[in-house]
N, C-alpha and C positions, 0 to 999 in steps of 0.2 A: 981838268978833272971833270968838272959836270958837262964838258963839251962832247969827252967820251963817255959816260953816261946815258947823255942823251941820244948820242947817236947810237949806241946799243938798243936802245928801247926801243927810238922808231926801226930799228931794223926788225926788233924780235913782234914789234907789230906785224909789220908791215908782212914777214912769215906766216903771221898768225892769220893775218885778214889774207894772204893768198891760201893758205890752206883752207879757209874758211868758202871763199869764195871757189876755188877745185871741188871742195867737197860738195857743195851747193850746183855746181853744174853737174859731176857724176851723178847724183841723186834724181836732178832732173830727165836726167837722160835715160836713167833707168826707169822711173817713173813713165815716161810719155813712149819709153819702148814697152812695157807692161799692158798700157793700157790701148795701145796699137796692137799687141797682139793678141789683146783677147777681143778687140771689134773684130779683126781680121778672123778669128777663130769661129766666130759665133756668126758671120756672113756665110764663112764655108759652110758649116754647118746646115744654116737655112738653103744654101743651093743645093745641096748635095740630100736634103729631103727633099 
């Protein structure tokens, strides 16, 4: 009984902390794509005056 218990938990952990850590990369990836294209944006800009 508490064997299946426990092995439930760490499962619905262990879900929890890969969703957790998916979300934490998506986020970063948006993030350092945001900020790549507004350098990139704002170089154009200065060559192109």
């Amino acid at each position: 009984m508490f064997k299946i218990i426990y092995i439930r938990e760490i499962q619905h952990w262990l879900h929890s902390l890969r969703f957790k850590v998916s979300f934490t990369i998506v986020l970063a990836v948006f993030i350092i794509g945001t900020i790549s294209f507004i350098v990139t944006t704002k170089q154009e800009r200065t060559n192109y005056n």
